[in-house]
C-alpha positions in Angstrom: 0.7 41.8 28.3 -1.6 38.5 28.6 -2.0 38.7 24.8 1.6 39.4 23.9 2.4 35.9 26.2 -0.4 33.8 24.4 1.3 34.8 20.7 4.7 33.9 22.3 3.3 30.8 23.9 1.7 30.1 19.8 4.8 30.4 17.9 6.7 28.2 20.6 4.1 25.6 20.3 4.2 25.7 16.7 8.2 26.0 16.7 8.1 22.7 18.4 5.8 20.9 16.3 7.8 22.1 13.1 11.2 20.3 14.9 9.1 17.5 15.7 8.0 16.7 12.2 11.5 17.6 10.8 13.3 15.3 13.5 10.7 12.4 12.6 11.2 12.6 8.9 15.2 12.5 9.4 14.6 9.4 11.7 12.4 7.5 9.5 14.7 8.3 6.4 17.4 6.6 8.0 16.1 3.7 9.7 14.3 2.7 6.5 17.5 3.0 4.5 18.2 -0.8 5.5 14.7 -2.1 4.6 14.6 -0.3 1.4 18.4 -2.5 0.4 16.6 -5.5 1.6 13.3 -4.8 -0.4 15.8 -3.9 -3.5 17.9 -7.0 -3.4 15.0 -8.9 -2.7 13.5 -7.1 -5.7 16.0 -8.3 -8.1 17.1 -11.7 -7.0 13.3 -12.6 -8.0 14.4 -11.6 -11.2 16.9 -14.2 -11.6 18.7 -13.4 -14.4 15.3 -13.8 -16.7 13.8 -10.6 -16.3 10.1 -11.5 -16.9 7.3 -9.2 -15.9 5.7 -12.3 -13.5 8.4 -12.6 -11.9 9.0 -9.1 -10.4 5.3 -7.4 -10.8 4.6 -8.1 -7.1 7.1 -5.1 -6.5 5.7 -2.6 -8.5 3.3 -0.4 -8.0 -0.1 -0.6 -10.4 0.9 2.5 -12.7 4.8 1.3 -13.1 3.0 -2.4 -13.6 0.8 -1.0 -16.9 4.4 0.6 -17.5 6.0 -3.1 -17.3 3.4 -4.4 -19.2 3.4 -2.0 -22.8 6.1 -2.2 -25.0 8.7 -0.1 -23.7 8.3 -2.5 -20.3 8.8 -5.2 -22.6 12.1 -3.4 -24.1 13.3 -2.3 -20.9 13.4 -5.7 -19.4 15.1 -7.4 -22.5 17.8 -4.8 -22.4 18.2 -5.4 -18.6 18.1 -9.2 -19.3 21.6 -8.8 -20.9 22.9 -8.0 -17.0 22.1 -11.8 -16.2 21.8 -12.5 -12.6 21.7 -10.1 -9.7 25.1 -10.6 -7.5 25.3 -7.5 -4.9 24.6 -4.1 -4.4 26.7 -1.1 -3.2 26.7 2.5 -2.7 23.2 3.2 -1.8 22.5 6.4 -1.1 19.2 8.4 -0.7 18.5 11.2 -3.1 15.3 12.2 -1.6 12.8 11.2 1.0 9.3 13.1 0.5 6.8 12.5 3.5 3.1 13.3 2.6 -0.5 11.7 2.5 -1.3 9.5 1.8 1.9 7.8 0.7 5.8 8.8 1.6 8.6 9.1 -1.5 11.8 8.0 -1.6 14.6 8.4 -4.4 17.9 6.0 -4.2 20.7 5.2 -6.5 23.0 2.1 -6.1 25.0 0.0 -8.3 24.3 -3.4 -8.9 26.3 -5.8 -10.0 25.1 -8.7 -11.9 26.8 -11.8 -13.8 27.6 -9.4 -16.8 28.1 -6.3 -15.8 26.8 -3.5 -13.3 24.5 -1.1 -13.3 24.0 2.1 -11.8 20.4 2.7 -10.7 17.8 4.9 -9.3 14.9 4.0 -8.0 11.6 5.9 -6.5 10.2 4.0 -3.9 6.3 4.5 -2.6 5.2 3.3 0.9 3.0 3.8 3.5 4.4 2.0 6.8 6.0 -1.3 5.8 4.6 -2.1 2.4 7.0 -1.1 -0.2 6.2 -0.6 -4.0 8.6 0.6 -7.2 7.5 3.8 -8.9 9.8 3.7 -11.4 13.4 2.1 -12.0 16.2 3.7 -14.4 19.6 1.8 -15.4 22.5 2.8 -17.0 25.2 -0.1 -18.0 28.0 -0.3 -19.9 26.0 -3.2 -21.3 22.8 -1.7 -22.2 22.9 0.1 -25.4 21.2 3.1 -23.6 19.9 3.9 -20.8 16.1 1.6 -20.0 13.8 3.3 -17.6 10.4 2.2 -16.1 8.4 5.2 -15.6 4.9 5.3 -13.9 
């Protein structure tokens, strides 16, 4: 009987730690849903309607940055240079939020509206705590001939 009440006592223990994470990962998803539209907006009025590497390198993370810096980064940020400058965003939603070690994930799509158009956009976010970095950045715009995509 004393062994049949430790295994009980085991898998409620365990139970509870399973809830805890879960709960703690549903709370952190949301509450950083408002930093990740201020890091985002942030993000791209830096840009400033130029769209040079300098200017926005800060934000990314060293793998999207080598990205930024080859050729396709160079053609992805004169076909988003065609937006002009950032005005608002809207709609931002979160596709997924990953926690793991030693960094956490998070996927969101938005549109963002600039001088010349809008954009619809999805963006994978990397952070541990408060420091924020891009992982990679997609767009699709009416504007853009197709669609331009920062990978890491």
């Amino acid at each position: 009987m004393s062994v049949f009440k430790y295994v009980l006592m085991g898998l409620g223990g365990l139970f509870l730690l399973v809830c805890a994470g879960v709960g703690y990962a549903l709370i952190d998803s949301r509450t950083s849903q408002a930093d990740n539209q201020v890091f985002l907006e942030s993000v791209l009025n830096d840009v400033g309607g130029r769209w040079r590497a300098q200017d926005i390198d800060h934000a990314f993370a060293p793998e999207a940055n080598r990205q930024l810096a080859s050729l396709k980064g160079v053609r992805f940020l004169r076909q988003m240079s065609r937006l002009g400058e950032f005005k608002e965003m809207r709609d931002l939603k979160t596709l997924r939020h990953q926690v793991g070690f030693p960094a956490n994930f998070t996927e969101l799509t938005f549109r963002a509206f600039f001088e010349n158009g809008y954009s619809d956009m999805t963006v994978v976010l990397q952070f541990d705590g408060k420091d924020r970095k891009i992982l990679q950045m997609n767009a699709k715009a009416p504007v853009l001939s197709r669609a331009a995509a920062i990978k890491s």
